[in-house]
C-alpha positions as CSV (number, residue, x, y, z in Angstrom):
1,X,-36.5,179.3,54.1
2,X,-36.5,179.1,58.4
3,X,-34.2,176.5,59.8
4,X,-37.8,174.5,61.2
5,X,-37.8,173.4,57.3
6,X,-34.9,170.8,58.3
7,X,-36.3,169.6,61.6
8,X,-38.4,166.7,62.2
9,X,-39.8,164.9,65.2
10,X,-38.5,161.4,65.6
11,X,-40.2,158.8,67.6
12,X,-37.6,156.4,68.7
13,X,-37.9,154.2,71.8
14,X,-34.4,154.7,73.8
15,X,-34.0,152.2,76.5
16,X,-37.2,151.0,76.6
17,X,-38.7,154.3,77.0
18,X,-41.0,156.2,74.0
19,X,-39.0,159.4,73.4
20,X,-40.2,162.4,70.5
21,X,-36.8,164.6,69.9
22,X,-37.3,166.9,67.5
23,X,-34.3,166.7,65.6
24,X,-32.1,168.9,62.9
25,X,-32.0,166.5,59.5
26,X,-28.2,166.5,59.9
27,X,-27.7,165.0,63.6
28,X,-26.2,162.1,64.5
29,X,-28.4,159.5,66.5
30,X,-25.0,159.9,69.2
31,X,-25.5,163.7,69.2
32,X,-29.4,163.3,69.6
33,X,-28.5,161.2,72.4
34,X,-26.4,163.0,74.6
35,X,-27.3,166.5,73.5
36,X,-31.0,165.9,73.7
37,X,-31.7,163.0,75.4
38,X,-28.9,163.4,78.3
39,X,-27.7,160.2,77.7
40,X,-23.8,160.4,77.4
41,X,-22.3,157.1,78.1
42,X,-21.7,156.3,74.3
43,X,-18.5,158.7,73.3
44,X,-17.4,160.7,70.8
45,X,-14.5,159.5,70.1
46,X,-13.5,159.7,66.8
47,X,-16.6,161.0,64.3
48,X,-15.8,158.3,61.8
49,X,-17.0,155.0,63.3
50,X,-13.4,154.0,63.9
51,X,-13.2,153.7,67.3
52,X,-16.7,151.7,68.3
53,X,-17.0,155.1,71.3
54,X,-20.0,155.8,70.3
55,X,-21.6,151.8,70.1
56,X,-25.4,151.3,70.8
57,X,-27.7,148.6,69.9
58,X,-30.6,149.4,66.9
59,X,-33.3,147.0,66.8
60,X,-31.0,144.8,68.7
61,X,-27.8,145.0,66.5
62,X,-24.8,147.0,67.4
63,X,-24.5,150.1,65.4
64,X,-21.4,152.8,65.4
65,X,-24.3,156.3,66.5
66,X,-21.4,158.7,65.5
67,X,-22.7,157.3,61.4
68,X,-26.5,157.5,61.8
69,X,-28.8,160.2,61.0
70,X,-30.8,160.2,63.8
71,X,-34.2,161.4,61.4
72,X,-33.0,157.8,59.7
73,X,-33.8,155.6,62.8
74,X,-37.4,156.5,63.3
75,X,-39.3,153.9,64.7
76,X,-36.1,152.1,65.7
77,X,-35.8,150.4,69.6
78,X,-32.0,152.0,70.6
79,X,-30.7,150.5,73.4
80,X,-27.2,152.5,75.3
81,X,-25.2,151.5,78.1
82,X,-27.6,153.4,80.4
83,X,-30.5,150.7,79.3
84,X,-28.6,147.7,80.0
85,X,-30.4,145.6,82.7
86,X,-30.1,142.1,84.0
87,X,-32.8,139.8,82.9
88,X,-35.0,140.9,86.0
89,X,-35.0,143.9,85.1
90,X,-33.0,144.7,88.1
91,X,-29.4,145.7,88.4
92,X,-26.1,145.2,86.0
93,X,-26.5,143.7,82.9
94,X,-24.3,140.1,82.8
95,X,-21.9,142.1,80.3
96,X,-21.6,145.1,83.0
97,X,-21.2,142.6,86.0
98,X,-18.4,141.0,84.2
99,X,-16.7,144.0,82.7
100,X,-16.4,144.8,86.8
101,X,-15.5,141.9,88.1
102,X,-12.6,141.1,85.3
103,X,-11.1,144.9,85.9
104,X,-11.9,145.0,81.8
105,X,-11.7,148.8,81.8
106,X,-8.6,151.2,82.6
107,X,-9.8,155.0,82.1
108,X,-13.6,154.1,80.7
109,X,-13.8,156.2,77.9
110,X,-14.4,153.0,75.7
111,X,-16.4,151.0,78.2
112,X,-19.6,151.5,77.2
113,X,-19.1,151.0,73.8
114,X,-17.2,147.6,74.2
115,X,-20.2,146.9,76.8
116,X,-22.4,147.5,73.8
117,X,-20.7,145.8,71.4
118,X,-20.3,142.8,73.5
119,X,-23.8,142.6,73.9
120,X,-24.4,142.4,70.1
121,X,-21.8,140.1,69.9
122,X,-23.2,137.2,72.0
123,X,-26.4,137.9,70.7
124,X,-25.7,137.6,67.0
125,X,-23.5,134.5,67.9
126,X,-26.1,133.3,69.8
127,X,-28.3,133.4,66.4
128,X,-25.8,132.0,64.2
129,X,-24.2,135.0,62.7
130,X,-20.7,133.9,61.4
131,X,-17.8,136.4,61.9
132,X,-14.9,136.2,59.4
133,X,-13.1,133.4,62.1
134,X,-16.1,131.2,62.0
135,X,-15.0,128.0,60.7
136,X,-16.6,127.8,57.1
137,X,-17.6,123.6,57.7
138,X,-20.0,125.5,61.1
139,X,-23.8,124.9,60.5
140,X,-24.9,127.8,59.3
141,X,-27.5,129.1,61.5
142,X,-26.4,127.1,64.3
143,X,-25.1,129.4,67.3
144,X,-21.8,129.9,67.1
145,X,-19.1,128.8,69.4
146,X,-17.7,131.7,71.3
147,X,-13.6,131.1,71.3
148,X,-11.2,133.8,72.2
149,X,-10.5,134.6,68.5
150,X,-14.3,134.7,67.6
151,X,-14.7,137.1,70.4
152,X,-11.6,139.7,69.6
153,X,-13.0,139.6,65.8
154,X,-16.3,140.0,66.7
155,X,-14.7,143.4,69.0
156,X,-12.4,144.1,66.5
157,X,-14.5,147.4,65.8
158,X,-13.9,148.6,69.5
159,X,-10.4,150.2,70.0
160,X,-9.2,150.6,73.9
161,X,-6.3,153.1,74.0
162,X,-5.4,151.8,77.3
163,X,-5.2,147.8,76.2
164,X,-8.1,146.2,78.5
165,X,-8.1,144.0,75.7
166,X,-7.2,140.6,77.4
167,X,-9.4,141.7,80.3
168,X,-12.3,142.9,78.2
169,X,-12.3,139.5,76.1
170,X,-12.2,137.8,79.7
171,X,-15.0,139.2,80.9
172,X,-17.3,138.1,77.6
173,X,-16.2,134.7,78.0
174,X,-17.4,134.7,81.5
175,X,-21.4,135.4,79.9
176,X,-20.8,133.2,76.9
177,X,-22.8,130.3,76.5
């Protein structure tokens, strides 16, 4: 049996752009990504969605690449670091423009994965998605009220080996709500 056997092309739309990769059955979306796709700001950091590196956004939502099949995600709308754009269309994202202007990064390796993840963060408290610090009396559904403790457990996921931490949770209070 040829190795073409366990190859498929997957048509995924990657920062707003159609893309057709043909890809081995066994790749991760973050290898498709930067292998194929040239698109290496999410990291490898460490291979078992520990570390929040390797953070995109699926459909939306924020999503550890380094733990997806990438033959999985067909049809999916996957958003990096690289596709992040103010609302204009034009220039740094809010999330980006604060991570600058707060210093919320020390070497980068994690930036664009807490970038990522930030984004997914105001927007899932934005549509009422309670984290495990919500208060339980909240209205569910109601969006939820971005404090300094929802917004470290919501980035909980994203480990910075350089400690940007009070920075990084700075610069997402500056785009909260």
């Amino acid at each position: 049996m040829g190795t073409d056997v366990f190859r498929s092309e997957v048509p995924l739309t990657v920062n707003g752009e159609p893309r057709r990769p043909t890809v081995d059955h066994r790749s991760t979306l973050l290898d498709v990504l930067r292998e194929q796709l040239g698109l290496t700001g999410a990291k490898k950091g460490c291979d078992h969605g520990q570390c929040g590196a390797c953070t995109v956004l699926v459909d939306g939502r924020r999503a550890n690449s380094c733990l997806l099949l990438a033959v999985a995600h067909e049809g999916c709308d996957i958003t990096t670091v690289e596709g992040l754009r103010a609302a204009d269309g034009e220039g740094l994202h809010p999330v980006q423009r604060a991570f600058l202007e707060r210093d919320a990064f020390q070497c980068g390796y994690c930036t664009p994965g807490q970038i990522c993840s930030a984004v997914g963060a105001l927007a899932e408290a934005a549509a009422g998605h309670a984290s495990h610090v919500t208060d339980p009396g909240a209205d569910t559904g109601a969006p939820v009220e971005l404090t300094r403790d929802e917004i470290r457990e919501r980035l909980s996921g994203n480990l910075c080996r350089c400690g940007a931490y009070p920075h990084i949770v700075e610069a997402v209070e500056d785009v909260a709500p």
